[in-house]
C-alpha positions in Angstrom: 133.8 82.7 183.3 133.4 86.2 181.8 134.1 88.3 185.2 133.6 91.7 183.0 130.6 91.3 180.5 128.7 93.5 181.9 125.7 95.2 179.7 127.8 98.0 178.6 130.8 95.7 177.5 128.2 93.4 175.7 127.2 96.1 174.1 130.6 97.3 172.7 131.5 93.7 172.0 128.6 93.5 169.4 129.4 96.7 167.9 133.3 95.8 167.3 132.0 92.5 165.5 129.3 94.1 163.3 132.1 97.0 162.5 134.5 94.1 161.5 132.3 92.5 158.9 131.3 95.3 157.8 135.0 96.5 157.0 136.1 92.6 156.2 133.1 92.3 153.5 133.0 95.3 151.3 130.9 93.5 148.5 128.1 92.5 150.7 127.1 96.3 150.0 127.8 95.9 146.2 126.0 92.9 145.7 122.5 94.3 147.4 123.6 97.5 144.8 123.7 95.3 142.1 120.0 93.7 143.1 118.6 97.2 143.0 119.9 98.2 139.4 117.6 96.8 136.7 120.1 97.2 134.0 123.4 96.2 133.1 125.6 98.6 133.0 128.7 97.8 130.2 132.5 98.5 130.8 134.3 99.1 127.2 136.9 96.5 126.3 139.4 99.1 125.8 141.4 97.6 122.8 138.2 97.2 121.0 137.4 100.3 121.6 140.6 101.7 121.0 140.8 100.5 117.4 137.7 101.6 116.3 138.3 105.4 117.8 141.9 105.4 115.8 140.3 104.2 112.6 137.6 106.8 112.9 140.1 109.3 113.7 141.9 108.8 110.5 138.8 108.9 108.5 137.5 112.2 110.4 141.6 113.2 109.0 141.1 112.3 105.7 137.6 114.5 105.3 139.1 117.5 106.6 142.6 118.2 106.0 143.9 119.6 103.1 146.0 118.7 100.9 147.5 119.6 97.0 150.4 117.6 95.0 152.2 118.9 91.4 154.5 115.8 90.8 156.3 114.5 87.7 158.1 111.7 87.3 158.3 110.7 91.0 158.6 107.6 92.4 154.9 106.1 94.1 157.5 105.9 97.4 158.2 109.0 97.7 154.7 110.5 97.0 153.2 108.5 99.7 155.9 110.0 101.6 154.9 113.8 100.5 150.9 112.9 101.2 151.9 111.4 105.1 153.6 114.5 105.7 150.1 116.5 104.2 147.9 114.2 106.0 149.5 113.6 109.4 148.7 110.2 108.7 151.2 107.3 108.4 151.0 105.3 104.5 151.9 102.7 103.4 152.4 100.3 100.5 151.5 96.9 99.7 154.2 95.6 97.9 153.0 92.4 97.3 149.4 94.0 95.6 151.3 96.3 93.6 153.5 93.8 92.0 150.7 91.7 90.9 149.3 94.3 88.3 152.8 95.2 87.4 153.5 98.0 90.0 156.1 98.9 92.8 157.3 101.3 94.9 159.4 102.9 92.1 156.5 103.8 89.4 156.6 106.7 87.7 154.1 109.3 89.2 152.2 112.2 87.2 149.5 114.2 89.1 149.1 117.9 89.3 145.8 119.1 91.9 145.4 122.3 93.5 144.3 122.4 97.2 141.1 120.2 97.8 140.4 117.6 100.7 142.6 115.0 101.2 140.6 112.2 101.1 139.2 113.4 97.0 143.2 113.8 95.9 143.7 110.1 97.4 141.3 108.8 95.7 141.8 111.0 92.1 145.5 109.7 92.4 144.9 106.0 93.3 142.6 105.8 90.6 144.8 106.8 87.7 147.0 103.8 88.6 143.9 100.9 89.6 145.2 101.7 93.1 142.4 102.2 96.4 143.3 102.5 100.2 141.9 100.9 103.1 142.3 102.2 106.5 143.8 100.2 109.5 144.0 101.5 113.2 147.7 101.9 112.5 147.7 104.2 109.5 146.5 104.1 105.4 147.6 101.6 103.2 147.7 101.7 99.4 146.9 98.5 97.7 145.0 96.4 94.6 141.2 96.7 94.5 140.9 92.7 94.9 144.0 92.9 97.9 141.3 95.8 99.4 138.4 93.4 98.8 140.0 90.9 101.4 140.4 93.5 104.2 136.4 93.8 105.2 135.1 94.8 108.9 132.0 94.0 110.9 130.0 96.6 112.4 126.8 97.5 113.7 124.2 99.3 112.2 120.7 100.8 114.4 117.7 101.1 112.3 115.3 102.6 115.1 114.7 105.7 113.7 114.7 104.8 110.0 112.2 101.3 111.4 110.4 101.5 113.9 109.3 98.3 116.1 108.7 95.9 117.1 108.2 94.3 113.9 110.9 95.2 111.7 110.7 95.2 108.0 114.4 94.1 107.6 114.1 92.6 104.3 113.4 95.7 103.0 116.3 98.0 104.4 118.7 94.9 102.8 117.0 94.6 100.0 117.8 98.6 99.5 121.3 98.5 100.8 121.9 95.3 98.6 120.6 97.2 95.5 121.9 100.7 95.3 125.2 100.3 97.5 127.9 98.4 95.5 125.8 95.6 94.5 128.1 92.8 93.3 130.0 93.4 96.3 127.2 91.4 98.2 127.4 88.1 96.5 128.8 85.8 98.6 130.1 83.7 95.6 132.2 86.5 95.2 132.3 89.3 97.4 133.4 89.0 100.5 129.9 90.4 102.7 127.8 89.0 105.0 124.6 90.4 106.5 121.9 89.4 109.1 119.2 91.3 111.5 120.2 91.5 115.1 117.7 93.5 117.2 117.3 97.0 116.2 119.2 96.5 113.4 121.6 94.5 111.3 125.2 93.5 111.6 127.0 93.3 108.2 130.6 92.9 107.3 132.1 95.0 104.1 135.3 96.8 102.5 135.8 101.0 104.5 134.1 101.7 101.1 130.7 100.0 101.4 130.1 101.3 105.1 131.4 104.5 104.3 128.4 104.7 101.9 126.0 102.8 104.1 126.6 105.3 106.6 125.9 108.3 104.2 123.1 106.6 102.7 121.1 106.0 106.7 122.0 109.2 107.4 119.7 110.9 104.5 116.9 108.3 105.1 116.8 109.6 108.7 117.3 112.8 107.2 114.0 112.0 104.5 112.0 110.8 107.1 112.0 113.6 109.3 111.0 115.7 106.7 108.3 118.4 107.8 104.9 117.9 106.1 104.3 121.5 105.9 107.1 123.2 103.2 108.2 119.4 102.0 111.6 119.5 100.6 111.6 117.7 97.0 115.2 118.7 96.3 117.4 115.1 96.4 119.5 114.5 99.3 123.0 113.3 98.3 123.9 110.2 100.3 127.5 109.7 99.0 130.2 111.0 101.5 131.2 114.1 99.3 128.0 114.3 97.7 126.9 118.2 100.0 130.5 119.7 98.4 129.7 117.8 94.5 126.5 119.8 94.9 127.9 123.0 95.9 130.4 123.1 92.9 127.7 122.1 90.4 125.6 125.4 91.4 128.1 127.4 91.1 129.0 126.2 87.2 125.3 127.0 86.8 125.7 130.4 88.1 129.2 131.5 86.8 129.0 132.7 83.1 131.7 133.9 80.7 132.6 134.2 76.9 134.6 131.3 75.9 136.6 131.9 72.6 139.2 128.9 72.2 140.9 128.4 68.9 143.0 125.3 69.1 144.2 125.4 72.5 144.9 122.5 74.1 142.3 120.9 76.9 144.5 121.3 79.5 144.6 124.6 79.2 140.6 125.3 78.4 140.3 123.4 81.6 142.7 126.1 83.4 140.4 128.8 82.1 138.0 127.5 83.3 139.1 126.8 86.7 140.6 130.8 87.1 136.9 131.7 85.6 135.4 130.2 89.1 138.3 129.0 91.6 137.0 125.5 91.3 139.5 122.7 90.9 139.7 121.2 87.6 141.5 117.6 87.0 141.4 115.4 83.8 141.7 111.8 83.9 144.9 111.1 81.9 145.1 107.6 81.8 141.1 107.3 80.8 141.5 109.7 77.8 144.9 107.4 76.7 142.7 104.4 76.7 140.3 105.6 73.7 143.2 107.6 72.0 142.8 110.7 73.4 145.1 113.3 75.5 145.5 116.4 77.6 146.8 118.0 74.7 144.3 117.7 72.3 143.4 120.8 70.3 140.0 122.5 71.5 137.8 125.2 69.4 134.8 126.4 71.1 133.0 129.8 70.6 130.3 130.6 73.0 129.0 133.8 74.5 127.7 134.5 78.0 127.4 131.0 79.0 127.6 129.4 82.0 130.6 127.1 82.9 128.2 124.1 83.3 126.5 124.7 79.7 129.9 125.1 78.3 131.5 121.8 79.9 128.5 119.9 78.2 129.1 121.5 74.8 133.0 120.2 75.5 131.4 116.9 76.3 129.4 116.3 73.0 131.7 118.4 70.5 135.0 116.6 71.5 133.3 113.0 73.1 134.6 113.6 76.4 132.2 113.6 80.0 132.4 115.5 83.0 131.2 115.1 87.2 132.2 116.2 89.9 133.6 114.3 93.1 134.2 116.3 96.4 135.0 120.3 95.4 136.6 118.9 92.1 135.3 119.3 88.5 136.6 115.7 86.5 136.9 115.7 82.8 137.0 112.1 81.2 135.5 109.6 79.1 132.0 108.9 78.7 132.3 105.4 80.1 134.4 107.0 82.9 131.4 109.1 84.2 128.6 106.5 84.2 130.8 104.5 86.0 131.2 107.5 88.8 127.3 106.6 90.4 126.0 108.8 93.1 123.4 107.4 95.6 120.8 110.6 96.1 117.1 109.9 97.5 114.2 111.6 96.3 111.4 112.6 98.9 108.1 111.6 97.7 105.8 111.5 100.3 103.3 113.9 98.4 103.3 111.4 95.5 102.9 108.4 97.6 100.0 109.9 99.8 98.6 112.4 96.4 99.2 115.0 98.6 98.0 114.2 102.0 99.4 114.5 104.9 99.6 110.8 106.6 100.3 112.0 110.0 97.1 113.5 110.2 94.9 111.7 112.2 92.0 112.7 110.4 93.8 111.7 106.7 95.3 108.8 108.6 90.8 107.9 108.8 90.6 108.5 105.1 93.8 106.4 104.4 92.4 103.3 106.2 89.2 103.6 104.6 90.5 103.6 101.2 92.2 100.2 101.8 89.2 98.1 101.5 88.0 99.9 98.0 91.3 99.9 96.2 93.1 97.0 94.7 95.5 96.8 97.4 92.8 96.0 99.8 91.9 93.2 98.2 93.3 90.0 99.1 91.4 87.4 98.0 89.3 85.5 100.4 91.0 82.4 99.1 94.4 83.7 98.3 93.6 82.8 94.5 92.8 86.6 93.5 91.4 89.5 94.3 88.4 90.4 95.8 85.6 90.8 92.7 85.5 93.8 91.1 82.3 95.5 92.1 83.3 96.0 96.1 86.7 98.2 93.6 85.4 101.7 93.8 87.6 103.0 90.7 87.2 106.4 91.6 88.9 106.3 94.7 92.6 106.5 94.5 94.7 103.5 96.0 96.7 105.5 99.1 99.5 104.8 99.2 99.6 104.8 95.2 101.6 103.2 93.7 105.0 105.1 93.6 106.8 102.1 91.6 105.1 102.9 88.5 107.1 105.8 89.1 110.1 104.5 89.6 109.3 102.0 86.3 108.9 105.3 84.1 112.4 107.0 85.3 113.7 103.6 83.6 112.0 103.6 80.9 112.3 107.4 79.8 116.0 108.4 81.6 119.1 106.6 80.2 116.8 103.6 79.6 120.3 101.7 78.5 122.2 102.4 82.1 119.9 100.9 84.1 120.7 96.9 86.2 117.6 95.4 83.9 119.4 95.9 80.9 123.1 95.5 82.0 123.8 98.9 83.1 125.6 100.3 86.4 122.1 102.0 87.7 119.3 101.2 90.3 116.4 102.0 91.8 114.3 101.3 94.7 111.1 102.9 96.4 111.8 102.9 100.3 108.2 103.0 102.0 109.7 103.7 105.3 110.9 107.0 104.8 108.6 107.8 101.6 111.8 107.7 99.1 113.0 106.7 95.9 116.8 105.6 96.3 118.5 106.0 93.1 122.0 104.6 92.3 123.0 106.5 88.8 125.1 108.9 87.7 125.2 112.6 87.7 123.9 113.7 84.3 120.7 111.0 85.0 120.1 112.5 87.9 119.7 115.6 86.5 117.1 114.0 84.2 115.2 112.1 87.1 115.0 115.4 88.8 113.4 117.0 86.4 110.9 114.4 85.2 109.5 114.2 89.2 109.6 118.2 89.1 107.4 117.5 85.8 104.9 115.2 87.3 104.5 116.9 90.7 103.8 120.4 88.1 100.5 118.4 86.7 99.1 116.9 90.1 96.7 118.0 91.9 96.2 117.1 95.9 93.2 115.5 97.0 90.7 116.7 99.1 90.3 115.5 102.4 86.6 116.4 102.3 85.7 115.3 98.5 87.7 112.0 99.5 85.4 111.4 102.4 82.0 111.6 100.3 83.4 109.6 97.8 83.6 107.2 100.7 80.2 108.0 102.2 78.6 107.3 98.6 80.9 104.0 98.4 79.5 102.6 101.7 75.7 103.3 100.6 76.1 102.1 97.4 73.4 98.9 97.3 75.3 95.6 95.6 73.8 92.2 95.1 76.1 89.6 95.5 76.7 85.6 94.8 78.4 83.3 97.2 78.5 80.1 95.5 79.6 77.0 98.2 83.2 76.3 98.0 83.6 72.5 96.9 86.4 70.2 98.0 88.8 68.5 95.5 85.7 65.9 93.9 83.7 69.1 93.0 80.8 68.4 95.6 79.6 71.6 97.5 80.8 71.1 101.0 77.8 72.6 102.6 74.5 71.4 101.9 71.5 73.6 102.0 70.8 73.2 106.0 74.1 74.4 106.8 73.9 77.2 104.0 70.5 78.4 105.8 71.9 78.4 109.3 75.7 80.2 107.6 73.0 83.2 106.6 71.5 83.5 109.7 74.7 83.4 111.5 75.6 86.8 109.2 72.5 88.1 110.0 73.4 87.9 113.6 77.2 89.4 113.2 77.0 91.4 110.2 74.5 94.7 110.1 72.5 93.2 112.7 68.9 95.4 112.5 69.2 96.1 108.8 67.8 93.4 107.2 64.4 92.9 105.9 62.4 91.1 103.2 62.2 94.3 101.2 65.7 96.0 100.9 68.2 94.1 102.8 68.1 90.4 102.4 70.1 87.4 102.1 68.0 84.0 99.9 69.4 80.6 100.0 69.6 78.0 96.8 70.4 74.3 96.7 74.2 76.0 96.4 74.3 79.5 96.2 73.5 82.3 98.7 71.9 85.6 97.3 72.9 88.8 99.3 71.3 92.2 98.3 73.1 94.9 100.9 75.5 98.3 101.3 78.9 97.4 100.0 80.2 98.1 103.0 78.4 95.4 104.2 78.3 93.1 101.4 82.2 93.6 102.0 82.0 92.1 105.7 80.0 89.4 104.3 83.0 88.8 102.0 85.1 88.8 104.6 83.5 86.4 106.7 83.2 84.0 103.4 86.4 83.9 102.9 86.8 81.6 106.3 84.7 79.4 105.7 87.1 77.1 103.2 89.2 77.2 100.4 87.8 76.1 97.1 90.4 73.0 96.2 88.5 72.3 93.0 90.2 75.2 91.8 93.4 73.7 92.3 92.5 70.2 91.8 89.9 69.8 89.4 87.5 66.6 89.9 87.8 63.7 88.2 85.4 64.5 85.1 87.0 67.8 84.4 88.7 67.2 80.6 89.5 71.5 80.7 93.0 72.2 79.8 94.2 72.8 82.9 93.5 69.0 83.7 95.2 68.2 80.9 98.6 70.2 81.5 99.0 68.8 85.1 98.2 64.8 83.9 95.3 64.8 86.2 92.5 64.2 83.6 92.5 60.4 83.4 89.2 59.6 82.9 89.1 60.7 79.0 85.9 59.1 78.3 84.0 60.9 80.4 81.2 63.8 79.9 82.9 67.3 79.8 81.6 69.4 82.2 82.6 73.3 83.0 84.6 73.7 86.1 82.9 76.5 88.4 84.0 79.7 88.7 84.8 80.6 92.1 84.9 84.7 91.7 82.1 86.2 93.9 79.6 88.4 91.4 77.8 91.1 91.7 74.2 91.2 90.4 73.1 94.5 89.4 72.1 97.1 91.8 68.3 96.3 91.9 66.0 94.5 94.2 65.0 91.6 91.8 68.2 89.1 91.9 69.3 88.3 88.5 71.7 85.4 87.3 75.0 86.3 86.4 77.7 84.7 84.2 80.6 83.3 86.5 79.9 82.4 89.9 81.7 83.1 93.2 83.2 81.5 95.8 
């Protein structure tokens, strides 16, 4: 039937048929590929992408380009039209926003800047006339605060390197952004946010605004917690997008002097000296001085001698009731009310107040650290979760690590700007950030001067532990001999819910777990009552015991007394019904010490 199959022909037959399927099935080879990769690898959607990359462009525009404007009397229309042409960015108006606070394309303009970035004269210009931008992929458009509100974006934020995992503290990093970033603007009753933990991080939705400062503010709390141990940086880091340039022009008013002798010359024209005295840009907020009366015009008389610019803009400011910041490279004279509206997010580094001066990623000070926990009040949990531990395993001389840096933070409110603060109405926060060993402090410029100087204050009167002092306070903690009552815990009737077999076979199960070969008849012991057990040990150990006390049950009499307590607490909560009954004292359940001698004494209060 097959004359020529021969072996060689066979042979080329099969080799033909494995070439075809081969050639016919391309994706046989991709799919074993595929098997072989043990990750996915992603292929942009390119419109998504797209968008993003033109809306970052314009932003990355905005930041760096230039820009100056001297109008009078020109219509908003054709001053967008003079910024586009600056910018290289397409602007727009939103009619519609504009008309609903009384504005349109034909307003009046007045603004006179010199060069500065282009994104500080947009925002110096809206502001005059209650205008903001928001950015779209397609260009900038100028519209109402409440119309900007509306035009929020999603986006995703990593918190790796600011929280490490796998068991994220996201609470914390929201609670922050929450409280220094914009605050009302994350109600949802009236803001338009939303916010939730994906992952390594969180996905939120806000106005440009917000992320804009979300993005400033990460980047300094990476920025704090990289901080080197060795020649730690206290100087604030600026998280606000112009903050590096605000901070520039502010050292040079401290470092520019000059003789200032003004005899009723007009602001404007102080504020041109002193803009030729440094080459800094100066701007006044005309429509801010017209709402309490005031004007560019006013008549100035000032007299000072080889002053600095920055001592002289703060005499202006309390002489004549004006206020002063800076925003980008420009200096901004306005109203008082103005200024502490202008906040600035910085965040203090203060590692060396959190850890008194210890480095925490030593090894050998991360020992000490962990060691201080079960002495200080922080340690101390509460067996029962009713309190804390009792007061003689507290060793008061050894510091709490970390200490505790919000007492800190509760003195800047108290003692800087005490009125500006969120507790009592004002614009101002503060948070501690334990992550990256900051204070994160929402307020504006002149308070931050203050807070800056009342850490510098503190740090001048500290003094840093010592690692070795620390560990013999330790040593001398351990060895310290306590004796201790562990009263039964009783169940919701008041009756012990042990009896005095079980009691006897609880100590010699400590005995057996906790300090096994120390214990004797003569130093080390533990006696048994009908109720009670009597341990006289190290405090190290008598803190084990505690430890394993607290698992043995939780005292409900405390929360439900029995039914023959008539105490007030039974009382308050109606549970006192039987009123003819025989008072008797509820039991304490705080464990307490005896005193450090080998004859067991009785103490007031009781324990467990």
């Amino acid at each position: 039937m097959f004359p020529d199959l021969t072996p060689v022909n066979l042979l080329r037959f099969t080799l033909r048929i494995l070439l075809f399927f081969l050639l016919a099935a391309p994706g046989f080879g991709q799919q074993v590929s595929s098997e072989e990769t043990p990750t996915i690898r992603t292929i942009a959607d390119p419109s998504a992408l797209s968008e993003v990359q033109r809306i970052a462009k314009i932003e990355t525009q905005l930041r760096t380009s230039r820009a100056k404007l001297d109008v009078q009397d020109l219509p908003l229309q054709e001053v967008t039209q003079l910024l586009s042409a600056q910018f290289g960015i397409p602007i727009r108006l939103h009619d519609r926003g504009l008309e609903d606070i009384g504005l349109s394309k034909d307003t009046p303009v007045y603004f006179t800047l010199t060069e500065v970035s282009a994104d500080t004269l947009l925002r110096l210009l809206l502001k005059e006339y209650d205008l903001t931008y928001v950015i779209e992929a397609e260009g900038i458009v100028i519209t109402t605060p409440n119309e900007a509100e509306e035009k929020v974006l999603a986006r995703f934020y990593n918190f790796e390197e600011i929280i490490p995992g796998p068991n994220r503290d996201y609470d914390s990093i929201i609670y922050l952004l929450t409280s220094v970033i914009e605050p009302e603007a994350w109600y949802e009753e009236t803001g338009p946010s939303s916010i939730m933990p994906y992952q390594n991080g969180i996905i939120l939705r806000q106005t440009l605004e917000v992320h804009q400062k979300i993005v400033g503010l990460l980047a300094v709390l990476r920025e704090a917690k990289r901080l080197p141990a060795n020649e730690y940086p206290t100087k604030a880091l600026i998280a606000t997008p112009s903050g590096q340039a605000s901070a520039a022009i502010r050292d040079k008013l401290l470092h520019t002097k000059m003789n200032l002798e003004v005899d009723q010359l007009p602001l404007v024209e102080v504020s041109q000296l002193f803009e030729k005295q440094t080459s800094i840009p100066f701007y006044i907020e005309r429509r801010a001085l017209e709402d309490v009366g005031a004007s560019l015009e006013d008549s100035i008389n000032l007299s000072l001698q080889d002053t600095s610019i920055h001592h002289a803009l703060n005499v202006l400011a309390e002489q004549f009731e004006l206020a002063w910041f800076t925003t980008g490279e420009v200096v901004v004279i306005t109203t008082p009310e103005e200024a502490e509206s202008e906040l600035e997010v910085r965040v203090y580094p203060v590692r060396d107040l959190t850890w008194n001066g210890l480095n925490p990623e030593n090894s050998d000070v991360r020992k000490l650290i962990d060691a201080t926990a079960k002495y200080n009040s922080q340690g101390f949990g509460g067996g029962f979760g009713y309190g804390g531990w009792p007061s003689s395993l507290r060793v008061w001389d050894i510091p709490e690590l970390p200490s505790r840096i919000e007492d800190v933070g509760q003195a800047i409110a108290i003692h800087v700007e005490s009125n500006s603060w969120e507790e009592l109405g004002g614009p101002g926060s503060i948070t501690y950030f334990q992550a990256a060993d900051c204070l994160v402090v929402s307020q504006s410029q002149q308070a931050h001067q203050q807070i800056a100087a009342l850490l510098q204050s503190i740090r001048n009167h500290q003094k840093p532990l010592d690692p070795k002092e620390l560990a013999e306070r330790i040593r001398l903690a351990d060895e310290t001999i306590l004796m201790m009552f562990y009263t039964v815990p009783r169940d919701r009737q008041g009756n012990p819910k042990f009896t005095s077999e079980e009691l006897n076979a609880i100590s010699l199960r400590i005995q057996k777990l906790i300090g096994q070969g120390t214990w004797n008849d003569d130093s080390y012991f533990i006696d048994v009552t009908q109720t009670k057990m009597i341990v006289r040990h190290r405090r190290d150990i008598q803190r084990q015991i505690q430890q394993f006390w607290s698992q043995l049950g939780t005292d409900e009499s405390k929360r439900f007394p029995w039914q023959n307590d008539s105490g007030n607490l039974g009382n308050r909560i109606g549970n006192n019904d039987n009123n003819n009954s025989t008072p008797q004292p509820a039991p304490s359940h705080d464990p307490t010490p005896a005193p450090a001698s080998s004859t067991p004494v009785p103490q007031s209060g009781g324990v467990f």
